[in-house]
KOLKOL-371231 format. One record per residue (C-alpha): x, y, z; residue in one letter; residue number from 1. Coordinates in steps of 0.2 Angstrom, whole numbers, always signed. Each point is the difference from the previous one (the first is absolute). Layout:
BEGIN
SITE  c1  c2  c3  guza  lumgu
SITE  X  Y  Z  A  NUM
...
END
This chain:
BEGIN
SITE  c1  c2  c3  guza  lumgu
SITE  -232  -484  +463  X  1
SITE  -8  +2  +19  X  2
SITE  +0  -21  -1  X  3
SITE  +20  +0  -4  X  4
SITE  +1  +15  +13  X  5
SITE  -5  -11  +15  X  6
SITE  +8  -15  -8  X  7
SITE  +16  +7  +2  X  8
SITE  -1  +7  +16  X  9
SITE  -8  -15  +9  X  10
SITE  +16  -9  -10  X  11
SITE  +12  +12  +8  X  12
SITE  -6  -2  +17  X  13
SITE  -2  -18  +1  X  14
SITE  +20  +1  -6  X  15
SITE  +1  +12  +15  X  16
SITE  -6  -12  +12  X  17
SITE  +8  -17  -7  X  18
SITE  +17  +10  +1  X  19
SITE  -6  +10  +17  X  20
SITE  -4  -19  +8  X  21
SITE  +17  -11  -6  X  22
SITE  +9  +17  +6  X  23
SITE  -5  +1  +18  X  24
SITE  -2  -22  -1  X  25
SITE  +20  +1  -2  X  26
SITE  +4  +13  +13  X  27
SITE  -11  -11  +12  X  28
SITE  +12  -15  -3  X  29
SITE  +17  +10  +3  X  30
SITE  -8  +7  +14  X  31
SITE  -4  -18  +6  X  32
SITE  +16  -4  -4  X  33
SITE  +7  +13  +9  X  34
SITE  -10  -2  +16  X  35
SITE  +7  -19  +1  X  36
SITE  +20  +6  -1  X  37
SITE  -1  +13  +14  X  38
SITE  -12  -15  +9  X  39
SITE  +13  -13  -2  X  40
SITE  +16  +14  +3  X  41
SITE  -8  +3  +16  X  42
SITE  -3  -17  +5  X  43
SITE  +18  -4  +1  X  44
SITE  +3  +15  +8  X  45
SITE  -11  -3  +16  X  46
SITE  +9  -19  -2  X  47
SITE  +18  +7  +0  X  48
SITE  +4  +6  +18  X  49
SITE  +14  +11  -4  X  50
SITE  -14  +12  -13  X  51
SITE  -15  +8  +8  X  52
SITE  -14  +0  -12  X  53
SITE  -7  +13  +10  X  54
SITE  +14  +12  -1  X  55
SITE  +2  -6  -21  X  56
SITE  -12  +8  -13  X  57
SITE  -2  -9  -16  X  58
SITE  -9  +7  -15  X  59
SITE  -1  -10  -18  X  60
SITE  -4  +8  -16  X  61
SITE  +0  -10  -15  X  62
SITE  +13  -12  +5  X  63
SITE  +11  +15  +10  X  64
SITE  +4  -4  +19  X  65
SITE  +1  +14  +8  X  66
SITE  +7  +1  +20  X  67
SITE  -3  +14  +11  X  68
SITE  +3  +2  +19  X  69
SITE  +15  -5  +11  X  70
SITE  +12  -15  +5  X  71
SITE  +11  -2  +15  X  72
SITE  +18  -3  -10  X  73
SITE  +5  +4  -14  X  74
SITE  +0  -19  -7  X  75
SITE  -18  -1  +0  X  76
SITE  -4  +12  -13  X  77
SITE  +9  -13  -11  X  78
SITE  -7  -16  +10  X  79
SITE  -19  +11  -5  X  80
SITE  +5  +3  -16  X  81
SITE  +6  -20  -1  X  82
SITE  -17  -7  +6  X  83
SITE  -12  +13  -11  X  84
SITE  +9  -5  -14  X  85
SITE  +2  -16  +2  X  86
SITE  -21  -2  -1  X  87
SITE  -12  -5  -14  X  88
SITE  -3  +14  -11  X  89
SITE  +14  +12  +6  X  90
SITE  +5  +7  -14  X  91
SITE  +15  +14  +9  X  92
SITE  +2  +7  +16  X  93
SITE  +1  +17  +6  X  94
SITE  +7  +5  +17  X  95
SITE  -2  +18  +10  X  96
SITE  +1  -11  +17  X  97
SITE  +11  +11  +10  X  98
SITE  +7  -8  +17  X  99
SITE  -8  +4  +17  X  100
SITE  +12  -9  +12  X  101
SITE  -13  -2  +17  X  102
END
């Protein structure tokens, strides 16, 4: 009986860890994922003269742009908005850019 006991057990917590591992291994590749849309969202924005990547937040959670910060018009929420979604992996945009003029 002790022998089925342990048997089990060590069963049970080699399932914990199989599942525990392929678990956190596909939250690594969103994450990865992720990381390379806000990386290539900011890229264009330091290219584009009329958006300041420093002024421009940009946050991506399983495929979700989201923008934070401030633009100088009005238009450029929507030329932001363009731009993130118009990149690899950007599954939908959201804005709360509000506009600062300076």
């Amino acid at each position: 009986m002790r022998f089925f006991l342990t048997l089990l057990v060590g069963i049970a917590i080699g399932i914990a860890a199989v599942w525990y591992f392929n678990h956190n291994k596909n939250n690594s590749q969103f994450a990865t994922a992720d990381a390379r849309v806000t990386t290539a969202i900011k890229a264009k924005y330091v290219k584009d003269s009329d958006l300041s990547a420093w002024d421009i937040h940009v946050s991506t959670t399983d495929g979700v742009v989201t923008l934070s910060g401030t633009v100088n018009n009005p238009d450029l929420i929507g030329k932001a908005m363009e731009e993130a979604l118009d990149t690899d992996g950007a599954q939908q945009v959201i804005s709360t850019l509000q506009v600062k003029p300076k």
